[in-house]
PyMOL Python script that loads the backbone (N, CA, C, O; Angstrom):
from pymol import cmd

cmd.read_pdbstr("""\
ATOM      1  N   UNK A   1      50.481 -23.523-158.744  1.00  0.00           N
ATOM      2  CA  UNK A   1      51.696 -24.309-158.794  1.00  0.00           C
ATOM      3  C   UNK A   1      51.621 -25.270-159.985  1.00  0.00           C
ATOM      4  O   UNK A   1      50.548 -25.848-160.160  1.00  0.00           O
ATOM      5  N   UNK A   2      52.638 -25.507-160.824  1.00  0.00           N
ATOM      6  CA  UNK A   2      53.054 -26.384-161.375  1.00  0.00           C
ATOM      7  C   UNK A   2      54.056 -27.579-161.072  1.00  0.00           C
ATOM      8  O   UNK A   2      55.091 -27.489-160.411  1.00  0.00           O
ATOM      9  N   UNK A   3      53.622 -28.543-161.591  1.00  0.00           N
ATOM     10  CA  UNK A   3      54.477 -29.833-161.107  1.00  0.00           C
ATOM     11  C   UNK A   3      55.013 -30.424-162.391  1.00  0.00           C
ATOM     12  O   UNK A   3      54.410 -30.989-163.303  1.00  0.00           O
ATOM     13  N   UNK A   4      56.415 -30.128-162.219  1.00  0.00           N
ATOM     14  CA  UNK A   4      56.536 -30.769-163.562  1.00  0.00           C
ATOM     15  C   UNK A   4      58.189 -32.078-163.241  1.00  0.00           C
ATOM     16  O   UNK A   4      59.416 -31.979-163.214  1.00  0.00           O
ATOM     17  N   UNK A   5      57.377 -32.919-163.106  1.00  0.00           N
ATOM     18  CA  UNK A   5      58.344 -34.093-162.423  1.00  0.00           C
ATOM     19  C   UNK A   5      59.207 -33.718-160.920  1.00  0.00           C
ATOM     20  O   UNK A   5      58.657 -33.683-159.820  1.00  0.00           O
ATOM     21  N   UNK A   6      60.010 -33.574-161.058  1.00  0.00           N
ATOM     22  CA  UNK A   6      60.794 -32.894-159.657  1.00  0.00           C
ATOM     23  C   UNK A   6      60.728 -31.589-159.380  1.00  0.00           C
ATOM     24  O   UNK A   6      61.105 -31.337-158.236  1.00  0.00           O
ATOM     25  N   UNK A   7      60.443 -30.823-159.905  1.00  0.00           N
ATOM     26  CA  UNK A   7      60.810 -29.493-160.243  1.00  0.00           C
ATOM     27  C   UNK A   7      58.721 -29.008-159.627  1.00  0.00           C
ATOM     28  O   UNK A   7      57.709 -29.697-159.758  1.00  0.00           O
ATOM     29  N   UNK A   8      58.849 -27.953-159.161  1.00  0.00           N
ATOM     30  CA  UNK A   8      57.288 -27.098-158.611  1.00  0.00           C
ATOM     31  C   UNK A   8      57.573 -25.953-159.256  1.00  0.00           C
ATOM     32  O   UNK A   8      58.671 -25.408-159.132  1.00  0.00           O
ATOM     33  N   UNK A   9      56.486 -25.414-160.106  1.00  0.00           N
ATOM     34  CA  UNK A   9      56.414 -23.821-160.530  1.00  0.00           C
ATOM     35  C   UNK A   9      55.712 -22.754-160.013  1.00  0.00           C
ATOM     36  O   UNK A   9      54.499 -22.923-160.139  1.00  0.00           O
ATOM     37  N   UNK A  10      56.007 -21.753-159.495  1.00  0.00           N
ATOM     38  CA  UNK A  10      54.756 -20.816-159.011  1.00  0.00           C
ATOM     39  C   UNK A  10      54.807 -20.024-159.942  1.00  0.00           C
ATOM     40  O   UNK A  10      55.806 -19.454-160.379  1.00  0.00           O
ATOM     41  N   UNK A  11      53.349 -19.922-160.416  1.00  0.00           N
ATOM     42  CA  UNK A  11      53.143 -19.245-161.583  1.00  0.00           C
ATOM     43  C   UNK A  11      52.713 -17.384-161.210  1.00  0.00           C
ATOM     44  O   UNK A  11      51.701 -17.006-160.621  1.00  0.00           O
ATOM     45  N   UNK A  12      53.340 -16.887-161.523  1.00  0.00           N
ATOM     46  CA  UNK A  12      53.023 -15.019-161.065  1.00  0.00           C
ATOM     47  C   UNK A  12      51.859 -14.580-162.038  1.00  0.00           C
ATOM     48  O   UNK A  12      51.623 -15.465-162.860  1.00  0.00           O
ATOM     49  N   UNK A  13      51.221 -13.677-162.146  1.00  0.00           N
ATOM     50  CA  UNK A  13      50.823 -13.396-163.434  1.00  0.00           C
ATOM     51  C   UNK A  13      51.420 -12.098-164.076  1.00  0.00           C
ATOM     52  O   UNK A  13      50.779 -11.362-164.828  1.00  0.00           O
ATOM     53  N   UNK A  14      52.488 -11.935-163.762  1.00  0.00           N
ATOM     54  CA  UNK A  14      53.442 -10.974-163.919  1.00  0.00           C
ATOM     55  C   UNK A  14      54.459 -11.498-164.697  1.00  0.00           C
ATOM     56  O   UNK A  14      55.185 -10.813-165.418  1.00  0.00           O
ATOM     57  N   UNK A  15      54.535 -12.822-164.552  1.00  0.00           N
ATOM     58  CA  UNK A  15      55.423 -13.671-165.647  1.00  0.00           C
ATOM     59  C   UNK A  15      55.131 -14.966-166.111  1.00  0.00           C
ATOM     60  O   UNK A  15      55.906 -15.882-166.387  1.00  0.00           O
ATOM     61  N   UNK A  16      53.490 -14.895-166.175  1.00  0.00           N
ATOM     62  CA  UNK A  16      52.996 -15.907-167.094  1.00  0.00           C
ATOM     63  C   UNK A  16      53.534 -16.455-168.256  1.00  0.00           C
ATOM     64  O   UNK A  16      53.908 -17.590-168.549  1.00  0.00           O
ATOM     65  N   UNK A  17      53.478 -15.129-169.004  1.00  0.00           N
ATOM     66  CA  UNK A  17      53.764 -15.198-170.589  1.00  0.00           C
ATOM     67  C   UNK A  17      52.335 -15.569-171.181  1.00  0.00           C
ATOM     68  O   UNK A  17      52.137 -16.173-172.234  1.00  0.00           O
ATOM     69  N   UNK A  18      51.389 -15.094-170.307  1.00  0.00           N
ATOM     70  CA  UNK A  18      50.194 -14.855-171.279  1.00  0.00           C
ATOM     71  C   UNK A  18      49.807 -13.944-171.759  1.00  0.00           C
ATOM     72  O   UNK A  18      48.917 -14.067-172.601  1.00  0.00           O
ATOM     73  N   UNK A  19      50.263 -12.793-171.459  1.00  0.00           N
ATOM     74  CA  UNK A  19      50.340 -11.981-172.050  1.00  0.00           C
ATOM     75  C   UNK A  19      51.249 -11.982-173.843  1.00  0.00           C
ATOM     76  O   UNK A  19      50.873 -11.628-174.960  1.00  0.00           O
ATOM     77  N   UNK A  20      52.172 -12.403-173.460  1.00  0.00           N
ATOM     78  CA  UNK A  20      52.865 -12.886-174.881  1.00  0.00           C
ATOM     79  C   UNK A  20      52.391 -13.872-175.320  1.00  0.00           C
ATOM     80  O   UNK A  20      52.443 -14.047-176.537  1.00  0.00           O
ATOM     81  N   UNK A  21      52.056 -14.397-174.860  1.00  0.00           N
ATOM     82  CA  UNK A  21      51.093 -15.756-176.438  1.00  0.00           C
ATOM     83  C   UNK A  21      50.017 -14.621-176.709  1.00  0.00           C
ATOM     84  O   UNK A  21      50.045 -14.239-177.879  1.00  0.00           O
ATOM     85  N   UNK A  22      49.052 -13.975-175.888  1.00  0.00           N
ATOM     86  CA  UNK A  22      48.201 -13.612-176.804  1.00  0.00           C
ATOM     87  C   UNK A  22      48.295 -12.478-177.684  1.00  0.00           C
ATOM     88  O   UNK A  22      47.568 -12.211-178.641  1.00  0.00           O
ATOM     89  N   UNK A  23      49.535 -11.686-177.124  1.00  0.00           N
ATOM     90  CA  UNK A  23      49.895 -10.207-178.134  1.00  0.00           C
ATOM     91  C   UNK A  23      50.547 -11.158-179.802  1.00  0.00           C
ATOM     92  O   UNK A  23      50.310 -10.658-180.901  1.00  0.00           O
ATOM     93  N   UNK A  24      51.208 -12.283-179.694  1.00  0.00           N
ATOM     94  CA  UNK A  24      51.875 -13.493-180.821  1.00  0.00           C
ATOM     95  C   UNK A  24      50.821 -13.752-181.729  1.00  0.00           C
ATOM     96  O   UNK A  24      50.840 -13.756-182.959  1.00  0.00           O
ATOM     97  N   UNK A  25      49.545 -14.049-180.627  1.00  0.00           N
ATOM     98  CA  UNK A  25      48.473 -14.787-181.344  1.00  0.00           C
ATOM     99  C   UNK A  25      47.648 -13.535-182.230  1.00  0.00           C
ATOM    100  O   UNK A  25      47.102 -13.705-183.320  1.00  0.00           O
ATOM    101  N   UNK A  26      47.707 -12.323-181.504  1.00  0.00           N
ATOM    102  CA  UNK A  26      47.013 -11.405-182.011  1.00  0.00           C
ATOM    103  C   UNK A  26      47.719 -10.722-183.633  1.00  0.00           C
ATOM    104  O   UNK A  26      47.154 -10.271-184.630  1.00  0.00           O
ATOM    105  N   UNK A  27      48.998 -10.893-183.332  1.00  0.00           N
ATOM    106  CA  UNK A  27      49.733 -10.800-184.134  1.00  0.00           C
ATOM    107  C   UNK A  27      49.731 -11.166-185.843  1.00  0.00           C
ATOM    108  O   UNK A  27      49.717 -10.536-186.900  1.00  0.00           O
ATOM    109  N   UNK A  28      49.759 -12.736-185.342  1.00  0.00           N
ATOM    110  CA  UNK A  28      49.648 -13.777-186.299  1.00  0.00           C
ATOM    111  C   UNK A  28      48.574 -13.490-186.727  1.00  0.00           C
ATOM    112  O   UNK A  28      48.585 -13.535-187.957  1.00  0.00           O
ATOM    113  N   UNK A  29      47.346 -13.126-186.194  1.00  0.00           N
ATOM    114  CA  UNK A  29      45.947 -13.128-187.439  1.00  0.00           C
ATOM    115  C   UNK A  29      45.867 -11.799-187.669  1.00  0.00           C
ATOM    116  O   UNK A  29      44.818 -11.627-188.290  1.00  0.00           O
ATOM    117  N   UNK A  30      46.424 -10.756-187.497  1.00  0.00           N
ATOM    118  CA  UNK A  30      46.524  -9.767-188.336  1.00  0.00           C
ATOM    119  C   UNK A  30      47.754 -10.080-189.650  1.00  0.00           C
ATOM    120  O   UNK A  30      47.460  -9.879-190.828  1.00  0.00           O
ATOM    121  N   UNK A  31      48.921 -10.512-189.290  1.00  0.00           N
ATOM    122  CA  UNK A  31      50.138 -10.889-190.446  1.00  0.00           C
ATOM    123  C   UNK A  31      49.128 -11.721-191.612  1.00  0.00           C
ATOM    124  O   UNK A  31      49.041 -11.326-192.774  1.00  0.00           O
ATOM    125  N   UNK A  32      48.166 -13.302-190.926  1.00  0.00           N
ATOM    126  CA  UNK A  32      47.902 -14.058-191.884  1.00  0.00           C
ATOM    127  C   UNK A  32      46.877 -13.389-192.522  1.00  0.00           C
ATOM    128  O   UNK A  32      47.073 -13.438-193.737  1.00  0.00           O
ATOM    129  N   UNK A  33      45.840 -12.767-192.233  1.00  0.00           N
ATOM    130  CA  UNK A  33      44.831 -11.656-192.321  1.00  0.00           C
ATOM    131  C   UNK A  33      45.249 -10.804-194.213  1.00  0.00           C
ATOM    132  O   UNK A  33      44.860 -11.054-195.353  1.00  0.00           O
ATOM    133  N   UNK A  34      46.377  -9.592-193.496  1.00  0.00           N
ATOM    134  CA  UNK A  34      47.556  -9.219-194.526  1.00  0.00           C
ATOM    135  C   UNK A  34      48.244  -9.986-195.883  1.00  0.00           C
ATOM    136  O   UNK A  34      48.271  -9.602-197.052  1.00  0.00           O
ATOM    137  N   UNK A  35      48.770 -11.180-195.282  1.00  0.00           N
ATOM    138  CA  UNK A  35      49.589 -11.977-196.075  1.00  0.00           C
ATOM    139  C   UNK A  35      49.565 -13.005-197.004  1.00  0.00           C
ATOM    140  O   UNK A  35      50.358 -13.224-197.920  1.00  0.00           O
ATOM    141  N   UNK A  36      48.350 -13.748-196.596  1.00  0.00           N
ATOM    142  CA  UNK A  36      47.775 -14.681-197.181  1.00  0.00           C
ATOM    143  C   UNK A  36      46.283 -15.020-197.852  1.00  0.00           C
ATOM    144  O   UNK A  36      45.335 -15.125-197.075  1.00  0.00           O
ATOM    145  N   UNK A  37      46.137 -15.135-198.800  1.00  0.00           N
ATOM    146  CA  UNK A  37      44.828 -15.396-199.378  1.00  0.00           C
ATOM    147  C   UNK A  37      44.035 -16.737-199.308  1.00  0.00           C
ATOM    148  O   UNK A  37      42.873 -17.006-199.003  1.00  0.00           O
ATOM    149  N   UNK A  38      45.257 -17.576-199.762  1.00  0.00           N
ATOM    150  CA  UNK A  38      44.282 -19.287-199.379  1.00  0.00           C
ATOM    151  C   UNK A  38      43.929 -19.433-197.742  1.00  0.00           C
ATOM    152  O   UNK A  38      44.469 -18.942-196.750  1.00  0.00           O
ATOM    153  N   UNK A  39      43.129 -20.057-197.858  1.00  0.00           N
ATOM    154  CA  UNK A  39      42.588 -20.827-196.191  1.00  0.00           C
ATOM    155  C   UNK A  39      43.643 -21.698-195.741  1.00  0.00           C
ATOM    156  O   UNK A  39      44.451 -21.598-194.818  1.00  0.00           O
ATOM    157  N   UNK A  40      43.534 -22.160-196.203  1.00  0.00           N
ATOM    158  CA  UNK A  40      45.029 -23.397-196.026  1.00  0.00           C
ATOM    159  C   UNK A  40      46.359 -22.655-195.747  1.00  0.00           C
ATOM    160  O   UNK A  40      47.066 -23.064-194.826  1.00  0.00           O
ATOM    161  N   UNK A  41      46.608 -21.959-196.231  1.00  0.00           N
ATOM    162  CA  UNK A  41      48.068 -21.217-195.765  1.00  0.00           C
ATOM    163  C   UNK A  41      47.793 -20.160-194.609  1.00  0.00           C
ATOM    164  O   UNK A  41      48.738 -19.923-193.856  1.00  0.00           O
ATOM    165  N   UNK A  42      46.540 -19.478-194.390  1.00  0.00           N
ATOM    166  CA  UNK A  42      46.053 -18.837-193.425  1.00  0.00           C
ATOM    167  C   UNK A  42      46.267 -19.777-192.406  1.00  0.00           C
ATOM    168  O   UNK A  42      47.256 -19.697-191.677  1.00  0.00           O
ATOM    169  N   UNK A  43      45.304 -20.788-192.276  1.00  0.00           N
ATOM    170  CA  UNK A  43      45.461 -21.940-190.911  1.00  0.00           C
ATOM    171  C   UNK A  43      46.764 -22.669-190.821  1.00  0.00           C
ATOM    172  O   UNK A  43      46.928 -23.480-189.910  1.00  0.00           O
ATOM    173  N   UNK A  44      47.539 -22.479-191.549  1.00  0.00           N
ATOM    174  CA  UNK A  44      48.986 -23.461-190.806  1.00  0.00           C
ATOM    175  C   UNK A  44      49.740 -21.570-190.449  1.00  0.00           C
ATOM    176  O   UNK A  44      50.797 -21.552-189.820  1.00  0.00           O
ATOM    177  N   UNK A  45      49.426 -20.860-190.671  1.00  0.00           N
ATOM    178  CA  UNK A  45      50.430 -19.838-190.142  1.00  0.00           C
ATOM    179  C   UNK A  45      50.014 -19.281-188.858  1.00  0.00           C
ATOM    180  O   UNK A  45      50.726 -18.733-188.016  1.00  0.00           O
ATOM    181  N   UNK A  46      48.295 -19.582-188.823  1.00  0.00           N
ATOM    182  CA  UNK A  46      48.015 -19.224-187.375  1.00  0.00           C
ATOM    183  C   UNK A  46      48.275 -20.674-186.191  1.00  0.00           C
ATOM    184  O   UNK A  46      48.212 -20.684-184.962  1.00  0.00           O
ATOM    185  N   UNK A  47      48.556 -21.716-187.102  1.00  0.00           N
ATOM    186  CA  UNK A  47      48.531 -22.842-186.036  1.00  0.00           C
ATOM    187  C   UNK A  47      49.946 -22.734-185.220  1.00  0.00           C
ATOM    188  O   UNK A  47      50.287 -23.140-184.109  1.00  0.00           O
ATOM    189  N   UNK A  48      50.582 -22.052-186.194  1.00  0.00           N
ATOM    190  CA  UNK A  48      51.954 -21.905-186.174  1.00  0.00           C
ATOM    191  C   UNK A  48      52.401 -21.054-184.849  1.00  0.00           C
ATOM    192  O   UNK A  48      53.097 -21.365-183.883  1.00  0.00           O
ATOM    193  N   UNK A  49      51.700 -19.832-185.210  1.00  0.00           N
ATOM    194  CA  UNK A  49      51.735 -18.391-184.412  1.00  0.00           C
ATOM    195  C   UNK A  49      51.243 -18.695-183.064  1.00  0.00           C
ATOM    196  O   UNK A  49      51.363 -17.903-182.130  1.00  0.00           O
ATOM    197  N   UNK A  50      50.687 -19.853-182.970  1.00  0.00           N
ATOM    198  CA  UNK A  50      50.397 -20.104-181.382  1.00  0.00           C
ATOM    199  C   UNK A  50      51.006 -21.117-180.604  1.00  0.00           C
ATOM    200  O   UNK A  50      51.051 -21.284-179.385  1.00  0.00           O
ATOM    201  N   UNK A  51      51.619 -21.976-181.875  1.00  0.00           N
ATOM    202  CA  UNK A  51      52.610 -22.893-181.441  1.00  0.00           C
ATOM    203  C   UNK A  51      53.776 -22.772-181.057  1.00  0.00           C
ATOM    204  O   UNK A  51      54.235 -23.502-180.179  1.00  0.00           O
ATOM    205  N   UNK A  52      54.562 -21.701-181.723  1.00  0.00           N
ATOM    206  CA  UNK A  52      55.945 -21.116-181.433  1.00  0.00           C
ATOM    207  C   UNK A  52      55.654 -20.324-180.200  1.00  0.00           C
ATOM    208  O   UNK A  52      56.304 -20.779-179.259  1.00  0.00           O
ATOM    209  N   UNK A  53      55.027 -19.462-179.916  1.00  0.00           N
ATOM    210  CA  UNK A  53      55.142 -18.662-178.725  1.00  0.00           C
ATOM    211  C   UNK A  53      55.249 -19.487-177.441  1.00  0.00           C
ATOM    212  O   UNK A  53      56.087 -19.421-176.542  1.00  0.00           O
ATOM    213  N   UNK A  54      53.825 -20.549-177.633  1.00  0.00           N
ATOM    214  CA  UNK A  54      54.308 -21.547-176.606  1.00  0.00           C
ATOM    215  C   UNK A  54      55.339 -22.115-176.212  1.00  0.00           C
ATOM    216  O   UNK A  54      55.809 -22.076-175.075  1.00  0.00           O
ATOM    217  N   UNK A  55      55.924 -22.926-177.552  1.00  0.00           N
ATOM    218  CA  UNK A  55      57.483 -23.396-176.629  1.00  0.00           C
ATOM    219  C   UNK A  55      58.449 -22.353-176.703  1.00  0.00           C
ATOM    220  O   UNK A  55      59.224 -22.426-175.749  1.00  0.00           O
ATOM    221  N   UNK A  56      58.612 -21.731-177.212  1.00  0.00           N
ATOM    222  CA  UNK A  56      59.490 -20.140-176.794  1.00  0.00           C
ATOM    223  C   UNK A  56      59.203 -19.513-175.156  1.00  0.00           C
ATOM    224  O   UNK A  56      60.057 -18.824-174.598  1.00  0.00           O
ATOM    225  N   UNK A  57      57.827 -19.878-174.473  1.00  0.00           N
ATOM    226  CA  UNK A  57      57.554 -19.227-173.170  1.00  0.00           C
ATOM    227  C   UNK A  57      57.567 -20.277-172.450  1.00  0.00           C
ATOM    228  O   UNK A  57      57.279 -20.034-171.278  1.00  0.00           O
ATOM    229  N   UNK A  58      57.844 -21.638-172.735  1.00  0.00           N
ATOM    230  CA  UNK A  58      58.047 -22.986-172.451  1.00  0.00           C
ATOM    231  C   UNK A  58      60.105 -23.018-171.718  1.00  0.00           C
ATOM    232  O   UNK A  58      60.565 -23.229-170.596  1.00  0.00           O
ATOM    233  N   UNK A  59      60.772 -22.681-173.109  1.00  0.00           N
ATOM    234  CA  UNK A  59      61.952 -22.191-172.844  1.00  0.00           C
ATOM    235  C   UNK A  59      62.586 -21.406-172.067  1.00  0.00           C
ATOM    236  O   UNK A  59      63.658 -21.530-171.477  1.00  0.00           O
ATOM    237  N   UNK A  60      61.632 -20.369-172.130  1.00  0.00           N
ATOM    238  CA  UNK A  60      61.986 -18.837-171.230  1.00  0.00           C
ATOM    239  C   UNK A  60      61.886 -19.535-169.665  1.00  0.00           C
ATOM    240  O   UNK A  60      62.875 -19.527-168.932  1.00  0.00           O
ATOM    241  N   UNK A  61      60.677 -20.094-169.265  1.00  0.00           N
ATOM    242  CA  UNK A  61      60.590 -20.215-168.182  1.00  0.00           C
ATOM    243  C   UNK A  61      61.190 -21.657-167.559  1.00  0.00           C
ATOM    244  O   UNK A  61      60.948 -21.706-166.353  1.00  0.00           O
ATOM    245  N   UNK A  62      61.724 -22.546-167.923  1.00  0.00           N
ATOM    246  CA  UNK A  62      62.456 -23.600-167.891  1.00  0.00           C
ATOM    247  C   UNK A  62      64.396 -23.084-167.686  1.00  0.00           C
ATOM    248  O   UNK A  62      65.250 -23.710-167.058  1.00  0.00           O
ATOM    249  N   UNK A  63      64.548 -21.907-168.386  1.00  0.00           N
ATOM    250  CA  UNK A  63      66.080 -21.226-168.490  1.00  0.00           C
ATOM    251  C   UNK A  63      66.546 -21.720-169.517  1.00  0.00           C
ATOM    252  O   UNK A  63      67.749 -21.931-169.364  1.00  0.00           O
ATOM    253  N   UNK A  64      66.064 -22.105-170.812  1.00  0.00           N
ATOM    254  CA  UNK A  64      66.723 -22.976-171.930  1.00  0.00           C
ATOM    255  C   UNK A  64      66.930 -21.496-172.628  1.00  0.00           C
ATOM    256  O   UNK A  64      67.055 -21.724-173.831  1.00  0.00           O
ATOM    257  N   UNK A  65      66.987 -20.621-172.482  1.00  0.00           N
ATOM    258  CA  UNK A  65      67.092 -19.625-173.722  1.00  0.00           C
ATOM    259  C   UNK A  65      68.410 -19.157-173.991  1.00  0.00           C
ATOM    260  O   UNK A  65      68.819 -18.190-174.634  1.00  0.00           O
ATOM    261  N   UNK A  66      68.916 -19.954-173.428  1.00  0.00           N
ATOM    262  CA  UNK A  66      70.560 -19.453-173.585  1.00  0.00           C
ATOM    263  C   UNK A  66      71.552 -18.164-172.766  1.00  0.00           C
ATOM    264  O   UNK A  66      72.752 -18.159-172.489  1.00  0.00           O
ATOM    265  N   UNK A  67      70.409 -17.064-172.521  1.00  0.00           N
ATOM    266  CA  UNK A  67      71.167 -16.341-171.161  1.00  0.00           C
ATOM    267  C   UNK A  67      71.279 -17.129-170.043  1.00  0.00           C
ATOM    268  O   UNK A  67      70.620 -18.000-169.476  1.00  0.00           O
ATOM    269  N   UNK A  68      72.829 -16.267-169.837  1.00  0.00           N
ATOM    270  CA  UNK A  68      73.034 -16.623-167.839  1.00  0.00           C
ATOM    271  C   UNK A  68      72.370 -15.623-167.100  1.00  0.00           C
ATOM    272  O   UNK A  68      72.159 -14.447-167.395  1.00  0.00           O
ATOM    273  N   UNK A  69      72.128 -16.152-166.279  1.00  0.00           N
ATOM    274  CA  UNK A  69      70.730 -15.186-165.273  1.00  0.00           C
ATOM    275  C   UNK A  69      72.017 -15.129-163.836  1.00  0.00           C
ATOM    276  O   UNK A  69      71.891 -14.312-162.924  1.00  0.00           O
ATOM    277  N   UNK A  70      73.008 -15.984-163.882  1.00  0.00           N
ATOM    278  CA  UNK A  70      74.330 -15.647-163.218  1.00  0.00           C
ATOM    279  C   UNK A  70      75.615 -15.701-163.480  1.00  0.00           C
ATOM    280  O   UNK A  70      75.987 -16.568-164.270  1.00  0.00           O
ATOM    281  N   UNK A  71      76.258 -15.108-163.091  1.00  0.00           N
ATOM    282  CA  UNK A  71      77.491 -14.677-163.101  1.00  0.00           C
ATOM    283  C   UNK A  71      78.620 -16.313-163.117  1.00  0.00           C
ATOM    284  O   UNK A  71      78.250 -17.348-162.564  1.00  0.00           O
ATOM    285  N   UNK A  72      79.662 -16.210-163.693  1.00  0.00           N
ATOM    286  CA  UNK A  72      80.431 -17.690-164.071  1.00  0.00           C
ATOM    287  C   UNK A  72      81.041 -17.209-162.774  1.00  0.00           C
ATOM    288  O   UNK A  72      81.916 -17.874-162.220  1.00  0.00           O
TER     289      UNK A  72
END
""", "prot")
cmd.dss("prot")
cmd.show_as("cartoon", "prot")
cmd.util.cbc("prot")
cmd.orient("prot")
């Protein structure tokens, strides 16, 4: 369970979204791996690649993503 002020989460592991941070994360160091040569631009693109997925699965599971999950 999560407690996040009023609100309780039961977490599934069917809809963690750990699975998606780490396929993101796996992602990102193959792209920066590919893409980039300096160290410095390597480490802000992987800091990046683990930062976005988070609040993106932060969103998803909160309902901020902009679908209706019901009917008007």
């Amino acid at each position: 369970m999560i407690h996040a002020g009023r609100y309780y989460f039961e977490v599934a592991e069917a809809c963690s979204g750990a699975k998606f941070v780490i396929a993101m994360v796996a992602f990102g160091v193959l792209v920066a791996n590919l893409c980039f040569v300096s160290w410095k631009r390597c480490a802000v693109f992987l800091a990046v690649s683990i930062i976005l997925p988070v609040i993106a699965n932060d969103l998803r599971a909160f309902g901020l993503s902009g679908r209706r999950t019901s009917p008007r």
